[in-house]
C-alpha positions as CSV (number, residue, x, y, z in Angstrom):
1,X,53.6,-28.1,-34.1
2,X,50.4,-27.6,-36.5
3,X,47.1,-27.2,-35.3
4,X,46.2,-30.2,-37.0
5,X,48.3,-31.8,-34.4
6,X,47.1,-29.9,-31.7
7,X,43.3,-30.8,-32.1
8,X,43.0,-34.1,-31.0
9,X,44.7,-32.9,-27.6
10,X,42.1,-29.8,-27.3
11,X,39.3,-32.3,-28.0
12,X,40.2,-34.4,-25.5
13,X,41.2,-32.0,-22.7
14,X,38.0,-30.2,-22.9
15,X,36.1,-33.5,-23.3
16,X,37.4,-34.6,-19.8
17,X,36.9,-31.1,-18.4
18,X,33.4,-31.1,-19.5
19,X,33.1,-34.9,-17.9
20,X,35.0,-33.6,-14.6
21,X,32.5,-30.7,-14.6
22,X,28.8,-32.7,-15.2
23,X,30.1,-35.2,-12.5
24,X,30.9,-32.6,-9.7
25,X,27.4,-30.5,-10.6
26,X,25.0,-33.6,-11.5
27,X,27.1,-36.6,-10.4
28,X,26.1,-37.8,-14.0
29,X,28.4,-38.4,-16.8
30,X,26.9,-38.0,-20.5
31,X,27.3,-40.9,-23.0
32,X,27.9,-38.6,-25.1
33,X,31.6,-37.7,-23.6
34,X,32.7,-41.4,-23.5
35,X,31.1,-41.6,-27.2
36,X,33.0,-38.5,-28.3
37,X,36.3,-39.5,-27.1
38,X,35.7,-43.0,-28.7
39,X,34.7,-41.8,-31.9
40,X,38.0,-39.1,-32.1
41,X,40.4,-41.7,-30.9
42,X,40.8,-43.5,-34.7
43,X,41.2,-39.4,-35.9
44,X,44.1,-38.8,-33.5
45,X,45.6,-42.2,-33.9
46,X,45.7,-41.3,-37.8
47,X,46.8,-37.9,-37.0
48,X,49.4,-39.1,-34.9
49,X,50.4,-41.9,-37.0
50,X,50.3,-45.0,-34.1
51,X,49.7,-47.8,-36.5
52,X,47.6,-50.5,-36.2
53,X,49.7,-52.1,-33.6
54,X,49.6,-48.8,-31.3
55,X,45.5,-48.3,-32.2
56,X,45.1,-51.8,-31.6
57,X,47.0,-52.4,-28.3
58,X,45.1,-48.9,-27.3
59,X,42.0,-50.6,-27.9
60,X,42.9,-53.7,-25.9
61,X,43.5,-51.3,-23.0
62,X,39.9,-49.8,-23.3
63,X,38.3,-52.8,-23.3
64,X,40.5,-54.5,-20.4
65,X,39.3,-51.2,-18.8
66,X,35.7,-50.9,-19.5
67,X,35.2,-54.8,-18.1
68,X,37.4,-54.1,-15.0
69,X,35.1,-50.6,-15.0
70,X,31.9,-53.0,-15.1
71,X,33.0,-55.5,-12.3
72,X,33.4,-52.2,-10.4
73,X,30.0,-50.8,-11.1
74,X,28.2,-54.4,-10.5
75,X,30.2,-53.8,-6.8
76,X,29.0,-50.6,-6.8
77,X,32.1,-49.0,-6.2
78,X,31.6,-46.8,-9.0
79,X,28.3,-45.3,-11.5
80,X,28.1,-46.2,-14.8
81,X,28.9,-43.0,-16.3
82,X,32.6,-43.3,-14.4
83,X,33.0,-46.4,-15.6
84,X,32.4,-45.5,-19.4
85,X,34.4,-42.3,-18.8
86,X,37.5,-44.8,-17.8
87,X,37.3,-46.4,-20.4
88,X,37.3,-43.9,-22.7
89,X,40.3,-42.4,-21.3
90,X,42.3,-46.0,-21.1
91,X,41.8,-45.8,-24.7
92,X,44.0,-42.8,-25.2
93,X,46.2,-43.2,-22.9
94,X,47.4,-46.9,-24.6
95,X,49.8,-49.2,-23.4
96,X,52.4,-46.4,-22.3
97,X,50.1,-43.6,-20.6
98,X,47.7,-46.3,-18.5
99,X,49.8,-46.9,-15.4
100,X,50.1,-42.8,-15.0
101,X,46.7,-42.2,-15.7
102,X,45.4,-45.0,-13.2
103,X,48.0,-43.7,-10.5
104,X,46.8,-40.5,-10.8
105,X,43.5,-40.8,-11.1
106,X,43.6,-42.9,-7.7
107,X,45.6,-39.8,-6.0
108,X,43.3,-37.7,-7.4
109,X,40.3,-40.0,-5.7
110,X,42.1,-39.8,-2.4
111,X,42.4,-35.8,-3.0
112,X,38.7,-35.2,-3.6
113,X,37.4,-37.6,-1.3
114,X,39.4,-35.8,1.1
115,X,38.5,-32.6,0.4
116,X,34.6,-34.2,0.3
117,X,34.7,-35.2,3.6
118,X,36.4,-31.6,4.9
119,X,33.2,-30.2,3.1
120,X,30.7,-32.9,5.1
121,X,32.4,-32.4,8.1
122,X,29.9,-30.0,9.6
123,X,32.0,-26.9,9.9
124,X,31.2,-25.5,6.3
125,X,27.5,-26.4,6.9
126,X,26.8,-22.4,7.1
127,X,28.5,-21.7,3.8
128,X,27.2,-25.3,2.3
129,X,23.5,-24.4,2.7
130,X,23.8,-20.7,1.3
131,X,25.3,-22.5,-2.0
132,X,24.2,-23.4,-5.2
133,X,22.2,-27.0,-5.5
134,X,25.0,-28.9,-6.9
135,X,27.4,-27.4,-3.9
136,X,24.6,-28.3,-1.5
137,X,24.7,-32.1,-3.2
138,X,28.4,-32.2,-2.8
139,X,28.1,-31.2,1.0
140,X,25.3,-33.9,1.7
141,X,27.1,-36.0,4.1
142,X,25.3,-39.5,2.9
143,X,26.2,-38.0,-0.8
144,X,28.4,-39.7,-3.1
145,X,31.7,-38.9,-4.7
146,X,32.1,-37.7,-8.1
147,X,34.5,-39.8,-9.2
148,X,34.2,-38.6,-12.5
149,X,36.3,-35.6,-11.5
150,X,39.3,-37.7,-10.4
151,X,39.3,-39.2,-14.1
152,X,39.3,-36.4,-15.5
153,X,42.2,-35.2,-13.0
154,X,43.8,-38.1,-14.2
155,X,43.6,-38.5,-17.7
156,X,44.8,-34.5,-18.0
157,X,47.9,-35.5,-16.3
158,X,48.6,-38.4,-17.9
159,X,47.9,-37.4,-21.7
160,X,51.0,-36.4,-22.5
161,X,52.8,-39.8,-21.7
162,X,50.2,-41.3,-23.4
163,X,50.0,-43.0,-26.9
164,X,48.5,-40.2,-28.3
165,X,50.3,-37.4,-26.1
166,X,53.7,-38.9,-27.5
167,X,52.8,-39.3,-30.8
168,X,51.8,-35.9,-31.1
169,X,53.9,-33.9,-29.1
170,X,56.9,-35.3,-30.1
């Protein structure tokens, strides 16, 4: 495989690792990621030579995804920056990668919210308050969940059964 090949993948796996990252520390998610992986989707879909039906049924699914994203930030089920972030990632993952990524993003939710309510549950409160702010944030009992993080978890293990993970690692 040539490099050339490989960069679109390395883009996006550190894009959603940054994202995972700025969620769990800030519970914020840049526009700047969501624009980023927007803007090197049409590169990789060259690069991986999808076509205009692939890119344009991969588009489809980001849309579908960034409305069904906005109905679940209007319920306020979700922020704004986990919304965009979804979308973004729908948009790779096209038509054959969105049912993985959506199945594991949800386990992934379950996982951390799990794991966030072990961390609220009282018992870690000595090692909790000794942490660093955004450790402290994640241990606030009436604190939010990062969702971003489960996206991320998500999209990473869904890439390569995605449009763009079989186009270019096959």
């Amino acid at each position: 495989m040539q490099t050339l090949q490989l960069l679109p993948l390395i883009v996006f796996a550190g894009l959603a690792v940054v994202a995972g990252l700025k969620d769990a520390t800030s519970y914020t998610i840049p526009n700047w990621i969501s624009l980023a992986l927007i803007a090197a989707f049409p590169v990789a879909a060259v690069v991986g030579g999808i076509g205009w039906a692939g890119g344009g049924l991969a588009l489809l699914v980001g849309v579908g995804m960034l409305l069904i994203g906005m109905i679940m930030f209007a319920l306020r089920w979700v922020g704004g920056g986990d919304a965009k972030f979804l979308a973004a990632c729908a948009l790779w993952m096209g038509v054959p990668g969105i049912a993985p990524f959506l199945l594991t993003t949800a386990l992934a939710g379950g996982a951390l919210t799990l794991g966030l309510m072990s961390l609220r549950s009282g018992w870690l409160a000595p090692v909790i308050a000794g942490g660093p702010a955004w450790i402290r944030r994640l241990g606030d009992k009436k604190g939010d969940v990062p969702y971003g993080v489960a996206i991320a978890a998500g999209a990473l293990a869904a890439l390569p059964q995605s449009i763009i993970g079989q186009a270019l690692l096959n």
